[in-house]
C-alpha positions as CSV (number, residue, x, y, z in Angstrom):
1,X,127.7,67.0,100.8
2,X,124.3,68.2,102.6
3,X,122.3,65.2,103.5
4,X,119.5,67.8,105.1
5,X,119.1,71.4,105.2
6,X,116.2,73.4,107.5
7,X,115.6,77.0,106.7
8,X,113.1,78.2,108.8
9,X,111.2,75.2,109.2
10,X,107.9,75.2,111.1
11,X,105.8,71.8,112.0
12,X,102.8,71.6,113.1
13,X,101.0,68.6,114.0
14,X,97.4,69.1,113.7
15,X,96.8,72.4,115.3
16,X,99.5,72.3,117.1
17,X,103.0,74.1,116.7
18,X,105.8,71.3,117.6
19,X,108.9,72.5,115.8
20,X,109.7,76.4,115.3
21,X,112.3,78.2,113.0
22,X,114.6,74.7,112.6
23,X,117.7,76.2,111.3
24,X,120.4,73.4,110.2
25,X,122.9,71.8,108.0
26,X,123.6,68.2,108.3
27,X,126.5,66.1,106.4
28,X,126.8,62.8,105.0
29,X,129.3,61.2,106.9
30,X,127.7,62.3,110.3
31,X,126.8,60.4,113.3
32,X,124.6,63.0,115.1
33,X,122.6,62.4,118.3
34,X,119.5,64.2,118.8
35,X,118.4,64.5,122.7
36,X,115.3,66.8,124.1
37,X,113.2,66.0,126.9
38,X,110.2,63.6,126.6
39,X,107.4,64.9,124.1
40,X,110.2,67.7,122.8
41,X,109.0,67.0,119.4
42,X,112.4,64.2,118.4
43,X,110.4,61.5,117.1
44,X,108.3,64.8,114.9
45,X,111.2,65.6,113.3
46,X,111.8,62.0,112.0
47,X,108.2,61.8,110.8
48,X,108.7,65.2,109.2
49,X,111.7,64.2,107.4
50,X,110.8,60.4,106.4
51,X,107.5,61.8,105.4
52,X,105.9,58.5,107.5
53,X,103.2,61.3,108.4
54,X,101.9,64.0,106.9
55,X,102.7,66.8,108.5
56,X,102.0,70.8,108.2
57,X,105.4,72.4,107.4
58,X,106.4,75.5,106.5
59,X,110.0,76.7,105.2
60,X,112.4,74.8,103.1
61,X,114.1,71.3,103.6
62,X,116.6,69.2,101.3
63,X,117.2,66.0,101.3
64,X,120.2,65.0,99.4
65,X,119.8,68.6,97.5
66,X,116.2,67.8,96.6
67,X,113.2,70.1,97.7
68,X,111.1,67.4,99.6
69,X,107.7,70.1,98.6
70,X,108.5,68.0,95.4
71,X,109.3,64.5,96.4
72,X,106.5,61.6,97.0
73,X,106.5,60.0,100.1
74,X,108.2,57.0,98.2
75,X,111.0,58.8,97.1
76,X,111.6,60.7,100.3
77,X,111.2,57.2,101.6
78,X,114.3,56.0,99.8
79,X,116.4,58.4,100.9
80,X,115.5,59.0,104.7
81,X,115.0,55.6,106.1
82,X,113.6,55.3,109.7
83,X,113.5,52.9,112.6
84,X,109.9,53.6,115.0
85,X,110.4,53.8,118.4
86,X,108.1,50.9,118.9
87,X,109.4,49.1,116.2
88,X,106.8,46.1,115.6
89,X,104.5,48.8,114.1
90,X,106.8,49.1,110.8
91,X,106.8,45.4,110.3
92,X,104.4,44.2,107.3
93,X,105.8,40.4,107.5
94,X,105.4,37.6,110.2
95,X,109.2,37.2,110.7
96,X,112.4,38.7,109.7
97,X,113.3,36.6,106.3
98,X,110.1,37.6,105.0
99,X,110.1,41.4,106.1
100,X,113.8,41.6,104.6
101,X,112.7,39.6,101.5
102,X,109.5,41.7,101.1
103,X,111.6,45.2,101.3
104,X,114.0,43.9,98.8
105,X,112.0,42.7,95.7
106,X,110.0,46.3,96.4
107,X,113.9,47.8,95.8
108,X,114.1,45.9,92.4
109,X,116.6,42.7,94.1
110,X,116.6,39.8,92.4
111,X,116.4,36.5,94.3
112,X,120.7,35.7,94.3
113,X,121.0,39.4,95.5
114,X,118.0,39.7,98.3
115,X,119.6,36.1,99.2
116,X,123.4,38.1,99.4
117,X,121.7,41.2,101.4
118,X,119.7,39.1,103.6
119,X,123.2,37.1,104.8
120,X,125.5,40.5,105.0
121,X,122.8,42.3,107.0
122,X,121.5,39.9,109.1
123,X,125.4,39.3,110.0
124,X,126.0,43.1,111.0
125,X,123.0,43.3,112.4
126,X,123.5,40.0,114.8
127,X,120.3,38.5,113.8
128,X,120.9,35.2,111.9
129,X,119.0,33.4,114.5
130,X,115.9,35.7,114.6
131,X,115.2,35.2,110.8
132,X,112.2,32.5,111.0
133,X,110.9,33.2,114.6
134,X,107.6,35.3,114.4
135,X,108.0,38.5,115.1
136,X,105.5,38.3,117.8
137,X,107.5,35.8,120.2
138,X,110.5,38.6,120.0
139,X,111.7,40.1,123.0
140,X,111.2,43.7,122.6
141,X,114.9,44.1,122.0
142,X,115.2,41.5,119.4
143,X,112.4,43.4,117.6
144,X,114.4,46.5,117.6
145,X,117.4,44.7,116.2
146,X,115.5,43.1,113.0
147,X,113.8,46.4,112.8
148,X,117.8,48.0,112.4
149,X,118.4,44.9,109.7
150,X,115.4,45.6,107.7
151,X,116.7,49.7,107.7
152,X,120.3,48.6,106.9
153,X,119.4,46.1,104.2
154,X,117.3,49.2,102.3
155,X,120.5,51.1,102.1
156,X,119.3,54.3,102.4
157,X,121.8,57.1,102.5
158,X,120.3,58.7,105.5
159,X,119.0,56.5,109.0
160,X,116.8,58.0,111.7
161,X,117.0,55.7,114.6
162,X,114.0,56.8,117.1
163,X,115.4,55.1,120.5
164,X,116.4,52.3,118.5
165,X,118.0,50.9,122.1
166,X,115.5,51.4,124.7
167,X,115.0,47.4,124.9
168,X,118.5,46.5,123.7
169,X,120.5,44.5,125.9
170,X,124.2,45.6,126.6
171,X,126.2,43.8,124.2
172,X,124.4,44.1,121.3
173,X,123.7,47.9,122.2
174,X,127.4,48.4,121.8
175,X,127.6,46.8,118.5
176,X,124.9,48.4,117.1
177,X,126.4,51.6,118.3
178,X,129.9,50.9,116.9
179,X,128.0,49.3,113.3
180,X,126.2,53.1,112.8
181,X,129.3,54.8,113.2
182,X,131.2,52.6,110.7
183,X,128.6,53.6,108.6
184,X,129.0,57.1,109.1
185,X,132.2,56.2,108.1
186,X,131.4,55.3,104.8
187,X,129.3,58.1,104.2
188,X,125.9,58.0,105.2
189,X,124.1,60.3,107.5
190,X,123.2,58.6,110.7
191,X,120.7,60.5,113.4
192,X,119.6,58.4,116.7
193,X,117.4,60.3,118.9
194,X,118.0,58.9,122.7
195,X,117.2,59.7,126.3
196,X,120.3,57.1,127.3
197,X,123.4,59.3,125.8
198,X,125.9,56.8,127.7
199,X,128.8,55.0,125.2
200,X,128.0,57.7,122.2
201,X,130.7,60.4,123.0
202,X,133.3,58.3,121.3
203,X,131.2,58.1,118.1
204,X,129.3,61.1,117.4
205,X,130.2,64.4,115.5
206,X,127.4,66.6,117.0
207,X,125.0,66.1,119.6
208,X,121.5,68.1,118.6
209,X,119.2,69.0,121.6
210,X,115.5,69.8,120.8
211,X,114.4,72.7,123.5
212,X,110.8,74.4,123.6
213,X,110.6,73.1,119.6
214,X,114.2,74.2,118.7
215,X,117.1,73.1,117.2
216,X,120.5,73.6,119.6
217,X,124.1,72.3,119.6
218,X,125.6,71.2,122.9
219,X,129.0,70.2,123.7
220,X,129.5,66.2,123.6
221,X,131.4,66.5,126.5
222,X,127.8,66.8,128.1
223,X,127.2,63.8,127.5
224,X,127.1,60.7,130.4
225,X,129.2,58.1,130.2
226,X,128.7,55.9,133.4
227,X,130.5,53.1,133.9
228,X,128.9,51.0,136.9
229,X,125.5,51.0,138.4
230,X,124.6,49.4,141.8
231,X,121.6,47.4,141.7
232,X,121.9,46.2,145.3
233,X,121.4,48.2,148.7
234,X,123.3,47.3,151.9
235,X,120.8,46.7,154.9
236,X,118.4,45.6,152.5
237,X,115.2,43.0,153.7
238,X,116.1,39.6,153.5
239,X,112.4,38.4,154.2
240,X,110.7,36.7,151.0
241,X,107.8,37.1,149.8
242,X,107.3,35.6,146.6
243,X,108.5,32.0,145.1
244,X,109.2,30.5,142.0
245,X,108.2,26.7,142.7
246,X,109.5,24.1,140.0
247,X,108.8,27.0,137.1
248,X,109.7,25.9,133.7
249,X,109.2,27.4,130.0
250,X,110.7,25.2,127.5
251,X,113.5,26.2,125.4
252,X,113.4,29.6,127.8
253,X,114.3,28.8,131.7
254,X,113.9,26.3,134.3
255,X,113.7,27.8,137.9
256,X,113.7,24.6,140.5
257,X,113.6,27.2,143.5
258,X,114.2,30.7,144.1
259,X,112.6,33.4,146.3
260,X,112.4,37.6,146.0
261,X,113.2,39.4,149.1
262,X,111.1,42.2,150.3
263,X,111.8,45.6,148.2
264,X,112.7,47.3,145.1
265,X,114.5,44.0,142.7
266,X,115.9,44.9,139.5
267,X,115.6,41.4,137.0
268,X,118.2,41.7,134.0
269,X,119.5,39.6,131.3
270,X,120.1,39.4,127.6
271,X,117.9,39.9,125.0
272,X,115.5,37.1,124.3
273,X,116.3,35.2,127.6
274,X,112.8,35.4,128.6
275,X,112.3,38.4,130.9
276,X,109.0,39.5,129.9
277,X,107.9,35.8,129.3
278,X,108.6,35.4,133.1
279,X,106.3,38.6,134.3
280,X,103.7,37.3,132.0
281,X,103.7,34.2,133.5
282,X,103.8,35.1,137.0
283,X,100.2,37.3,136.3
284,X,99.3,34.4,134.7
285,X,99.4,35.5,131.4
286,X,101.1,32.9,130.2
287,X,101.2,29.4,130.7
288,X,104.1,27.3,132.4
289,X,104.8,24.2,134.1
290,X,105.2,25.0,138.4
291,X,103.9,27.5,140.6
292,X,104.2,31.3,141.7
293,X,103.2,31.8,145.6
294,X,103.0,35.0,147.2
295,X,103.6,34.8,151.1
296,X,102.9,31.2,150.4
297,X,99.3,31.5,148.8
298,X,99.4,30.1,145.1
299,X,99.1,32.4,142.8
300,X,95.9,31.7,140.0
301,X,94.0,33.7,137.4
302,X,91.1,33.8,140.3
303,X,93.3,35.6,142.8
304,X,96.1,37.1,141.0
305,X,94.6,41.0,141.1
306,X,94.6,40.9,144.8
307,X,98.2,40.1,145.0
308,X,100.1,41.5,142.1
309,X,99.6,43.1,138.6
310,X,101.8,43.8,135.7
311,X,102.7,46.9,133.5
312,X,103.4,46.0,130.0
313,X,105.9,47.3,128.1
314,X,103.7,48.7,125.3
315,X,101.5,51.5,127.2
316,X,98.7,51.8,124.9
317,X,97.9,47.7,125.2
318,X,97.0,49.2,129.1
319,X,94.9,52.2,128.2
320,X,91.2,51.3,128.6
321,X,90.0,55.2,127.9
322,X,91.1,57.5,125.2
323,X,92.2,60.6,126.7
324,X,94.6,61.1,129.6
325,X,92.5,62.9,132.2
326,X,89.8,59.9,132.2
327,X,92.5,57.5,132.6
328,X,93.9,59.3,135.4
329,X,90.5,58.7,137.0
330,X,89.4,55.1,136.2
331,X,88.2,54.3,139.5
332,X,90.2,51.3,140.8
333,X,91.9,51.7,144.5
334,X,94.1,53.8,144.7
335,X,97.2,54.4,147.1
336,X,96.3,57.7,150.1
337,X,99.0,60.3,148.5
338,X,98.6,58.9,145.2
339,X,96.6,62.4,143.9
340,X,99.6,64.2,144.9
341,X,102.3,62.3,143.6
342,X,99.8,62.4,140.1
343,X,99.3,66.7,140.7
344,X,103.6,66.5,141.5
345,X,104.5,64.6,138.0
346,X,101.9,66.7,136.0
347,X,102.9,70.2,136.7
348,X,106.7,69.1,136.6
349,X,106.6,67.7,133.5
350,X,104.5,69.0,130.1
351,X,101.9,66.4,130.6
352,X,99.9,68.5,132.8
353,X,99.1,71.2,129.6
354,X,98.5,67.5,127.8
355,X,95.0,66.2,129.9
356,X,93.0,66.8,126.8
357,X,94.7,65.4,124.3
358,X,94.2,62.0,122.9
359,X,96.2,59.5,124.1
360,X,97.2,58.4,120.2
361,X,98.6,62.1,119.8
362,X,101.2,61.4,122.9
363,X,104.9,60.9,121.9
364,X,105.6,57.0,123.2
365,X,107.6,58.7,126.6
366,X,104.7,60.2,127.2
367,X,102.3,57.5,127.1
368,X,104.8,55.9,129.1
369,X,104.0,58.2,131.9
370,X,101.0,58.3,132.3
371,X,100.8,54.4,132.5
372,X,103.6,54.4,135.1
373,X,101.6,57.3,136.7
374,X,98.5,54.8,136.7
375,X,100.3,51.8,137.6
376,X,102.2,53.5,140.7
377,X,98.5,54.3,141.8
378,X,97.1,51.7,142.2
379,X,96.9,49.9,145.7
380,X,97.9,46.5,145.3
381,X,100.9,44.6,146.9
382,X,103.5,43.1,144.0
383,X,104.1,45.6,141.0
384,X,105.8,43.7,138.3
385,X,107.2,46.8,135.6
386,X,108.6,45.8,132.2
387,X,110.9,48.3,130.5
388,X,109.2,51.3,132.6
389,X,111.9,54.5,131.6
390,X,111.6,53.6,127.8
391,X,111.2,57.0,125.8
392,X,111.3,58.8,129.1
393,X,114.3,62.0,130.0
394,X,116.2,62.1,133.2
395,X,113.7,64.1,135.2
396,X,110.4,61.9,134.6
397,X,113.2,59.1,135.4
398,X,113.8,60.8,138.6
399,X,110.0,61.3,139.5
400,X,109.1,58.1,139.0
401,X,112.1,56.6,140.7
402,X,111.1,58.5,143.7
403,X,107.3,57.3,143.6
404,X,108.7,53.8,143.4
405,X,110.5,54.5,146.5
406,X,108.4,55.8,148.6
407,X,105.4,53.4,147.5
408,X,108.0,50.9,149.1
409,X,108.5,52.9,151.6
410,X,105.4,53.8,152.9
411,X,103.0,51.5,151.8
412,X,105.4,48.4,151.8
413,X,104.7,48.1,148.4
414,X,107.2,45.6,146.5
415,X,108.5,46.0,143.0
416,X,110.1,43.8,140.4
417,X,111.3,45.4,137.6
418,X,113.0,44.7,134.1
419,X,114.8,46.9,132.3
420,X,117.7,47.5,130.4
421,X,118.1,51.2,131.3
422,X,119.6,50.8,134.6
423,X,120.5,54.7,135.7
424,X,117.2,55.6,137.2
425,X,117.5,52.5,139.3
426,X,120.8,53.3,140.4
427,X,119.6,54.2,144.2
428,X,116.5,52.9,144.0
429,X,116.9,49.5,143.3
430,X,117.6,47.2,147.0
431,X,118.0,43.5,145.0
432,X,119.0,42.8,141.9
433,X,118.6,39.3,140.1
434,X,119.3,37.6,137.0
435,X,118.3,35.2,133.9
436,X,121.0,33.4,133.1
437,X,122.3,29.7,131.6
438,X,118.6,29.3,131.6
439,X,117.7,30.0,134.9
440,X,116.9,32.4,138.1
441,X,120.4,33.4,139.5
442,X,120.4,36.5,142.4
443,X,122.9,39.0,142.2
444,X,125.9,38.4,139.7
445,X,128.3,40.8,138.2
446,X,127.4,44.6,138.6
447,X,125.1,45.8,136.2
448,X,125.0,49.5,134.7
449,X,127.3,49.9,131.3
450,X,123.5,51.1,129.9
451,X,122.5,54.0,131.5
């Protein structure tokens, strides 16, 4: 059966032309992966079909056999379910139970039935213990995974998953991965768009690739399927710089003493171990028990800026302008060769026709860039990056590895980053470190089964 059909479907998205002459059929019983480079128009397509956002169209698309010209946003609503690539936007609820709760008694569930869902879903979704936390003290991984619950317990015959991964943690990334294919199995219609492609050649039917706003098959055999990254470098400083002095968050970590070494140092762990927690708190963002010293000076809110700043994981919490051009030019100090390595990133990816654009209009890889092109800027000593190459393709990847680089490099600038996408690192990266059993461990078992 057709779960979507494009004939010659055209979207624009205010004046502009994203998605041209979409010609397609897609199944139930498909597990389809949609790639395209960053601002190619994927996460277009799922507002398009969801009906999230209204969007110009012209052409004709099906859902299920129904003309969506015809359908109310509701009802296309019920059929096309969707997970956002930042996923705390769709939640309506302050935790999990009442989000799933919420959804149901909209669907008509009565209270022994939303009670049955909430159990079933919760289980396949591995987020029993996520059910009364708030969703704003969830890693941005574990936010992802209750907003994949909340789609599964709708049980809607056709998921978009908009990178429904990009701060998932290994383990549960693979049993997510394996829990949309068995329901493909059973018949629904499954689409995740994704810049990571590692781990889905065993589970997907057709790979779609968006290209200059089309639609194109490629082989699956294109796709990467890396095994082990190396987060360490041989020959790599040993001189610290920066220590953790008695740090403790309760019920998170407690760090008695541990030092970074001069470099590029890759921080991993699982989901909800306290990754972010710990960059917040070494900026001062957040408050814990012990110290941070850099080169031996403590680190407070009155002197943190000169040593060491922190790039959030949501870009537009950053932005303090609205279009890209003035942001590129907020006057802070800057880095000598920063201009270039801004003109190098701009007319090698399409941000550069994108200047005069409002930021909101940006796909999230995009606003992604131009925070990391900010950031890497900036002349300051300790860059602390959380989840940096979310929503961004292999190239920008590439760029911005390099700039890391040869910031280090050149301007002995050090880096700490956390993230769960670990194949632009692979090179870059001279340390790695870990969170685990509730504290700061360096090194470990290699790293890299998300690439």
């Amino acid at each position: 059966m057709n779960g979507i059909t494009l004939e010659g479907v055209n979207v624009w998205q205010g004046n502009s032309k994203i998605l041209y002459h979409l010609h397609c059929q897609l199944e139930m019983g498909e597990f389809i992966l949609l790639t395209g480079d960053t601002g190619s128009g994927k996460s277009t397509l799922f507002q398009f079909l969801s009906g999230i956002k209204p969007l110009t169209f012209e052409g004709q698309c099906h859902l299920l056999g129904k003309d969506i010209s015809l359908m109310t946003p509701v009802q296309r609503a019920t059929i096309a379910g969707t997970v956002f690539q930042k996923a705390y936007r769709q939640f309506t609820m302050k935790n999990l139970r009442s989000e799933l709760t919420f959804t149901l008694e909209n669907l008509g569930y009565g209270y022994k039935k939303i009670q049955e869902r909430i159990h079933q879903v919760t289980i396949d979704s591995v987020t029993q213990h996520l059910l009364d936390r708030p969703f704003v003290q969830l890693s941005g991984g574990e936010q992802q995974r209750s907003a994949i619950a909340v789609l599964l317990a709708m049980d809607v015959p056709i998921l978009l998953l908009d990178e429904p991964f990009a701060s998932v943690d290994d383990k549960s990334r693979r049993s997510l991965m394996k829990l949309l294919f068995e329901l493909s199995q059973k018949g629904k219609l499954v689409i995740v768009s994704d810049h990571d492609t590692n781990g889905y050649s065993e589970y997907v039917s057709r790979v779609l690739h968006i290209q200059e706003g089309c639609l194109q098959t490629v082989p699956i055999t294109t796709l990467s399927n890396h095994s082990v990254i190396s987060l360490e470098q041989e020959g790599s400083s040993s001189e610290k710089f920066f220590t953790y002095q008695n740090v403790v968050k309760e019920g998170l970590w407690s760090i008695p003493d541990f030092s970074l070494e001069k470099g590029i140092t890759t921080l991993t762990g699982d989901n909800g171990v306290g990754k972010s927690t710990l960059l917040r708190a070494m900026v001062q963002l957040t408050k814990v028990k012990g110290n941070f010293l850099y080169e031996e000076q403590k680190i407070t809110k009155r002197n943190r800026s000169k040593f060491l700043t922190l790039t959030v994981q949501e870009a537009m919490h950053q932005f303090v302008t609205l279009m890209p051009k003035d942001e590129l030019n907020f006057g802070m100090k800057r880095f000598s060769h920063a201009h270039e390595w801004q003109e190098r990133i701009l007319s090698e990816t399409s941000l550069g026709s994108k200047l005069d654009t409002s930021l909101m209009y940006l796909s999230g890889g995009e606003q992604k860039l131009i925070q990391l092109i900010c950031m890497l800027s900036l002349d300051i000593p300790f860059l602390l990056l959380d989840e940096p190459f979310t929503g961004l393709d292999k190239r920008s990847c590439q760029l911005i590895g390099e700039w890391m680089k040869w910031n280090q490099h050149t301007h002995h600038q050090q880096l700490l980053v956390v993230s769960h996408r670990l194949a632009p690192l692979e090179g870059v990266s001279q340390h790695h470190i870990q969170i685990t059993e509730q504290t700061l461990q360096k090194g470990g078992i290699p790293y890299g089964k998300t690439v």
